[in-house]
Structures are given as C-alpha cells and as structure tokens.
ZAZA-774479 format. One line per field, with one value per residue (C-alpha): residue number from 1; residue in three letters; x negated, y, z. Coordinates in Angstrom, 2 decimals, always signed. Last residue first. Layout:
BEGIN
num: c(NUM / ...)
residuo: c(Ala / ...)
X: c(X / ...)
Y: c(Y / ...)
Z: c(Z / ...)
This chain:
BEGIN
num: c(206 / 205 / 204 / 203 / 202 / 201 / 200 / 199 / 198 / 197 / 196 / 195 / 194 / 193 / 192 / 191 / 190 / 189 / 188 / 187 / 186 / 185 / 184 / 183 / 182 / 181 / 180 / 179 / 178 / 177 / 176 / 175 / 174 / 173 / 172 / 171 / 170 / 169 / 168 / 167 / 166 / 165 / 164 / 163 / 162 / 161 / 160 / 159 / 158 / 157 / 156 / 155 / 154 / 153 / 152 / 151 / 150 / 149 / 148 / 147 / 146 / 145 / 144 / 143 / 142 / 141 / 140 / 139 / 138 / 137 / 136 / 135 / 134 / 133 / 132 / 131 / 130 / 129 / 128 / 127 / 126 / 125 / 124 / 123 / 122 / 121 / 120 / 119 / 118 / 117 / 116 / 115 / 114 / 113 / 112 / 111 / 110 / 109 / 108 / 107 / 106 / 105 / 104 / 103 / 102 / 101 / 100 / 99 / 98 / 97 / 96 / 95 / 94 / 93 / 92 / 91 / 90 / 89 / 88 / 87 / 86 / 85 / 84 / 83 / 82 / 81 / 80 / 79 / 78 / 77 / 76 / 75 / 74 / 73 / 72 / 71 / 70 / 69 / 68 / 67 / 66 / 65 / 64 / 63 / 62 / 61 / 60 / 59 / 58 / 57 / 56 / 55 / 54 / 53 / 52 / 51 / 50 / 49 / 48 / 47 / 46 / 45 / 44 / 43 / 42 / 41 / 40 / 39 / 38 / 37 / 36 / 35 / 34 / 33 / 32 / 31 / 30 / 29 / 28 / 27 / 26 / 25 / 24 / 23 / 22 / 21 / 20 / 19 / 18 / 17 / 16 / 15 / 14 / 13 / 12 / 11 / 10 / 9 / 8 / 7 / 6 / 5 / 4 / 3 / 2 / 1)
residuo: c(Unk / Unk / Unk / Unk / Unk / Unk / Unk / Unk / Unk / Unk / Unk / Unk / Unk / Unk / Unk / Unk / Unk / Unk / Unk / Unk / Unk / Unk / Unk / Unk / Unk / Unk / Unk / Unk / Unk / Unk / Unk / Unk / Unk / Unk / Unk / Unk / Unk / Unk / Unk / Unk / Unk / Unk / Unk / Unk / Unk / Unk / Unk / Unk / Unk / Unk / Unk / Unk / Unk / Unk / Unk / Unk / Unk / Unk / Unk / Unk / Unk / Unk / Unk / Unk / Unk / Unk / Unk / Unk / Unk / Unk / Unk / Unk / Unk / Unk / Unk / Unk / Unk / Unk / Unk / Unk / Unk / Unk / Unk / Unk / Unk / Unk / Unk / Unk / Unk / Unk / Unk / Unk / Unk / Unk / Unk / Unk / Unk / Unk / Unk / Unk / Unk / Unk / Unk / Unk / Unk / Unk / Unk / Unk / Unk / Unk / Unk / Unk / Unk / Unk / Unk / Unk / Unk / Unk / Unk / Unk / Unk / Unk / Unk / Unk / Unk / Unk / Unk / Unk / Unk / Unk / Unk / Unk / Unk / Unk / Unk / Unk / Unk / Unk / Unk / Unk / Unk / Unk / Unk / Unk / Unk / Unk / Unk / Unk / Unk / Unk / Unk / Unk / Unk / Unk / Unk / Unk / Unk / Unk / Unk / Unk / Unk / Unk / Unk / Unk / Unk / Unk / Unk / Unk / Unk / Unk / Unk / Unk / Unk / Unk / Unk / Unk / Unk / Unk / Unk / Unk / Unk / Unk / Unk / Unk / Unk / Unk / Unk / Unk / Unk / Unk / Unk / Unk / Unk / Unk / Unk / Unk / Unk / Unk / Unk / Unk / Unk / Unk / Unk / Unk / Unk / Unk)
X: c(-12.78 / -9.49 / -11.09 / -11.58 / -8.15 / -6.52 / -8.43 / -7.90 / -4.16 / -5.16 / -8.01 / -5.18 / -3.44 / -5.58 / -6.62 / -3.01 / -3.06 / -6.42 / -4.99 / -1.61 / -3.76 / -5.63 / -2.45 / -0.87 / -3.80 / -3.52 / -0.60 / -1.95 / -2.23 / -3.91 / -6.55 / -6.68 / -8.50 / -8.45 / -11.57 / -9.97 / -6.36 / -7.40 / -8.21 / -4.77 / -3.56 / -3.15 / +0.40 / +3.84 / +3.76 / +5.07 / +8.47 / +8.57 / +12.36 / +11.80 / +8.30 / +7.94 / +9.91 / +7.15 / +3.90 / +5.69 / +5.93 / +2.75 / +1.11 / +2.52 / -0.19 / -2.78 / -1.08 / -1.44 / +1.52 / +4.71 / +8.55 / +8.60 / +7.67 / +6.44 / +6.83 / +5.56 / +6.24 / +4.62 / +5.69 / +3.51 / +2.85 / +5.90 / +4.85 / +5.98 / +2.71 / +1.73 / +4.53 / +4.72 / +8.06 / +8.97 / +10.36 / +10.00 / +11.15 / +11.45 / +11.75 / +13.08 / +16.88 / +16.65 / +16.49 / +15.49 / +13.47 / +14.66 / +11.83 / +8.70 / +5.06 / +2.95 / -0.32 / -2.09 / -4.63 / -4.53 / -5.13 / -8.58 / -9.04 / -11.99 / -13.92 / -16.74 / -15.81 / -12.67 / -12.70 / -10.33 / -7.70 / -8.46 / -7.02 / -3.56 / -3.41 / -4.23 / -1.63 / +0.58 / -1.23 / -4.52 / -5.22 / -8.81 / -10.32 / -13.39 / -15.04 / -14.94 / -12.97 / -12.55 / -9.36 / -7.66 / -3.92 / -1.65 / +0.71 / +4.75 / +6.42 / +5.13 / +7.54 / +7.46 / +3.89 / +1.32 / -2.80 / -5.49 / -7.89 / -11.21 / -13.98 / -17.62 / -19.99 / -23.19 / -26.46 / -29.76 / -29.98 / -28.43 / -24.22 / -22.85 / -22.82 / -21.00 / -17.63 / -16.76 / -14.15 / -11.08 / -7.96 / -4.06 / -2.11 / +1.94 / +4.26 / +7.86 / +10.50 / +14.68 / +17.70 / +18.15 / +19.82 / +20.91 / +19.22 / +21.25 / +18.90 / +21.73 / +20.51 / +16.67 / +17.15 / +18.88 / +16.16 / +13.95 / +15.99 / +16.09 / +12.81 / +12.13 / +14.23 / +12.98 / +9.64 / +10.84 / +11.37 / +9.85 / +8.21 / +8.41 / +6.38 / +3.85 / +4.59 / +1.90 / +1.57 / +1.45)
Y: c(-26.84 / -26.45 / -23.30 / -21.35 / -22.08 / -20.40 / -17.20 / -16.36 / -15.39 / -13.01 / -11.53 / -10.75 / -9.49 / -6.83 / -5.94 / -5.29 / -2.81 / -1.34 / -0.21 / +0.76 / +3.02 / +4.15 / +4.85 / +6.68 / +9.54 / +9.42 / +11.10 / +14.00 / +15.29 / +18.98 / +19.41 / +20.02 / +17.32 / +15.11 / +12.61 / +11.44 / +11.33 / +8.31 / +6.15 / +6.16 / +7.20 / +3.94 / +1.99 / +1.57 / -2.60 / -1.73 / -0.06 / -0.13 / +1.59 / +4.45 / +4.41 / +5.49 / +8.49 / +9.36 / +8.39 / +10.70 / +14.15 / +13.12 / +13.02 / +15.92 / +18.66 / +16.39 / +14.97 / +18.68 / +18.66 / +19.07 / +18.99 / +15.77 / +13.59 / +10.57 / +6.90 / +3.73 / +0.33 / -3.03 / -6.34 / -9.38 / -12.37 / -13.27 / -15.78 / -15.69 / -14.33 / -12.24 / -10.55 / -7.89 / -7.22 / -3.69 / -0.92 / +2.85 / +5.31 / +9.37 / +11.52 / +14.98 / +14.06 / +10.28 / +9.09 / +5.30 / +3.97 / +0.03 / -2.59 / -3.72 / -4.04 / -5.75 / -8.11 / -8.90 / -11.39 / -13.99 / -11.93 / -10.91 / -8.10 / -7.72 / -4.47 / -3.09 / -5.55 / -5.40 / -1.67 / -1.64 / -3.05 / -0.73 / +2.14 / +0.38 / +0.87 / +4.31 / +5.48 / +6.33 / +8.83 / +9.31 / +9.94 / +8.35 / +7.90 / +7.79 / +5.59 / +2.88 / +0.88 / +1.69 / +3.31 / +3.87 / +5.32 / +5.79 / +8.34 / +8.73 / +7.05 / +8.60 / +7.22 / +4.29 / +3.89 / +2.44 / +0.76 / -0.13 / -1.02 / -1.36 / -4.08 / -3.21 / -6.00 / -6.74 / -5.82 / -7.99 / -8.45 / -5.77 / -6.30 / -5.50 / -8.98 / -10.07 / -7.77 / -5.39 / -6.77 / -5.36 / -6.07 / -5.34 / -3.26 / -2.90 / -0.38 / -0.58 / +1.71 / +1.09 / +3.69 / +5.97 / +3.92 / +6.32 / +6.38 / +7.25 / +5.51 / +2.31 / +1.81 / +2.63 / -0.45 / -2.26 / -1.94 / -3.51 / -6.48 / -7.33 / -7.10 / -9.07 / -11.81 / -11.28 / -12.23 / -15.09 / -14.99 / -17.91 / -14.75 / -11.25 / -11.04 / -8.63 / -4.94 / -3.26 / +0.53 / +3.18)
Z: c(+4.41 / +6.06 / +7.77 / +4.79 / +3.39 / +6.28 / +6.35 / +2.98 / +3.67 / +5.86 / +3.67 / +1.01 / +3.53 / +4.57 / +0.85 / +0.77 / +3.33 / +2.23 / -0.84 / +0.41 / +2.27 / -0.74 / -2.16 / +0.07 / -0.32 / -3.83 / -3.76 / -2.20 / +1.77 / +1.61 / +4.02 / +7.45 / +8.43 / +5.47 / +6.02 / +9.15 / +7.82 / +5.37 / +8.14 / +9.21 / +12.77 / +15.01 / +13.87 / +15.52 / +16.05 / +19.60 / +19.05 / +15.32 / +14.98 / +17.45 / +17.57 / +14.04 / +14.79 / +17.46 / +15.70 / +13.07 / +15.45 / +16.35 / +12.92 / +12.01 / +11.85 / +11.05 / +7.64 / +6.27 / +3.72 / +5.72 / +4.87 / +3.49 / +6.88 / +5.17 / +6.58 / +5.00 / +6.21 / +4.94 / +5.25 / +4.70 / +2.32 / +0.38 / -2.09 / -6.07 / -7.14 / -4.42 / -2.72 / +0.13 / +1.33 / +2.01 / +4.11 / +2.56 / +4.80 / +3.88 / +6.94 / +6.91 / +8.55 / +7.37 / +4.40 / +3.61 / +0.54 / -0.11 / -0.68 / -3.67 / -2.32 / -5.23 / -5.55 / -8.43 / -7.69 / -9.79 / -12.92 / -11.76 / -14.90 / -16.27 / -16.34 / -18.67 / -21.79 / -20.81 / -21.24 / -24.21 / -22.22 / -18.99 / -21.83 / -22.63 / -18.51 / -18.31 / -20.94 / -17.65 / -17.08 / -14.94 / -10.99 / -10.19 / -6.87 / -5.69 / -3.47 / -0.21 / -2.60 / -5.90 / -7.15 / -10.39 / -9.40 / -12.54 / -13.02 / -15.09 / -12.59 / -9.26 / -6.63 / -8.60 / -7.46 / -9.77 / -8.80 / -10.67 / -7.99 / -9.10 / -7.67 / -8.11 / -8.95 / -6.74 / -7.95 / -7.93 / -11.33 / -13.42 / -13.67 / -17.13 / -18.31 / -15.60 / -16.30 / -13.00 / -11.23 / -11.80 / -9.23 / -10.14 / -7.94 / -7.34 / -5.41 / -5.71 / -4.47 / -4.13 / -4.04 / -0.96 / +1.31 / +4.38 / +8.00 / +11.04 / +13.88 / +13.56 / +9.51 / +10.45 / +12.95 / +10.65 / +7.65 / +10.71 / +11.49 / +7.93 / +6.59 / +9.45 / +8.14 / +5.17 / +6.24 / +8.20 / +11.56 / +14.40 / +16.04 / +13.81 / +11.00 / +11.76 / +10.69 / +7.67 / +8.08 / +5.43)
C-alpha cells in the first residue's frame, strides 16, 4: 500500500485518472469497486493515571473482508474480530471514545491484471479529498519477501518514479505468512501520513 503525490497543477481526480489509464493501456480489467475506512479511539480521560499518555485505536474495515473488523493500535497489536466489533466499541465508551472528526476512508476501482490485483483510490476526510493511495497484491504468493521484486517491477510500470520503498510491515515478516491484517496496518500508517500532511498547514498559519 503506497500513497502517489498529486500530480503538478492536477487535481486528485485528475490523478486518479491518469493512473487508472495507465493500468487500462498495461491490459488491466475493472474488477468492481473497494473501500477502506478507519475511525480513531482515544483512550477515555478518566481512565488515563497521571503521567500517562492515551493510546489511540484504529478501528479499521476492508470491503475486501466484509464480514471482519481490523482493531489496531499503533506501534502494537492487532485485533481481527467480526463484524459485531463495532456494536461492541459502543459499550466501551467509557474505555475508548471515538474522535468523530477524524474518520478517514480510501474508496476506488480494483484492477486485474494477469496475477496482480490493483486497488487505486482517493482518500477522503469528511467531504475533502486528501491523497491517493495505491495498493498492489500479487495473488499467487503469500511470503511478501519472495515477490517483492517481481512487484517493485509491475509497480514501475504505471508509477514510474513515485513506485514505493519496501513496506515497513515486510521487515517484521521475513518469511512469514502475509495476512490481512498486514494491509491494514499499512493503510494505517498511510492515512496517518496524510492526516499529518494536512496538519502541517494550519500549524504554520499560527
């Protein structure tokens, strides 16, 4: 999972645009739509001892996973539930309370192509796009290390210069397994990326 500037004196969309054509003259075919959202919890005041900063949680869903739900803190585990988890971060208001301002959501078109699955999207918060993000999966394999070249490669192909290091995610993997959850801590620290972006701004006007 990779975020793409906006291109120069482009919109988001626009961008959006050039890059769904590039997949479109590779050979890629629209498969359907994908969305990706995540709401912030901070932990509640009251259950903070002096001295301690709060925990954030990342409550995250894929559509590519309809029927889980991705509870993640940064820097620390992460939590695959049901569905259900939401009705259940209700009850723990008292524990966690939800930042409503900050929910932020990826939502694009999924692209085949040969082995490779492409997401391209426009990242929103409230009615604001703020960013674009790219993910890329190479279905046939499951340890991220023994592809990553063959993807740095297809990625080049339609993100030329904006093609992305290897994720932070794959150093703690090795040889592992990739999971689900794995894409969503990236798409974790993607939008926590933007977020900070669009903080920057308002500091510096104070």
């Amino acid at each position: 999972v990779a975020q793409v500037p906006v291109a120069e004196g482009k919109s988001v969309q626009q961008t959006v645009e050039m890059l769904t054509r590039k997949l479109e003259v590779l050979g890629a075919e629209k498969q359907g739509t994908f969305c990706v959202d995540c709401e912030t919890y901070h932990t509640a005041a009251s259950t903070i001892s002096q001295g301690q900063t709060g925990k954030l949680m990342y409550v995250m869903h894929n559509s590519e996973y309809p029927l889980s739900c991705f509870a993640l803190f940064e820097n620390g585990p992460s939590l695959v539930a049901d569905a259900n988890f939401d009705i259940l971060m209700v009850k723990l208001k008292g524990f966690f309370q939800n930042a409503k301002a900050n929910k932020i959501e990826s939502r694009g078109t999924r692209y085949q192509y040969c082995d490779f699955l492409v997401k391209v999207g426009t990242v929103t918060m409230g009615p604001s796009a703020r960013g674009i993000s790219v993910e890329v999966e190479y279905c046939p394999c499951v340890i991220a290390n023994d592809c990553w070249n063959l993807l740095m490669e297809f990625m080049q192909s339609f993100m030329g210069n904006h093609t992305p290091g290897i994720p932070s995610v794959f150093g703690t993997k090795h040889d592992s397994i990739y999971s689900p959850a794995d894409t969503m801590v990236q798409y974790m620290e993607l939008f926590n990326k933007i977020r900070k972006q669009q903080q920057v701004p308002v500091a510096g006007i104070r």
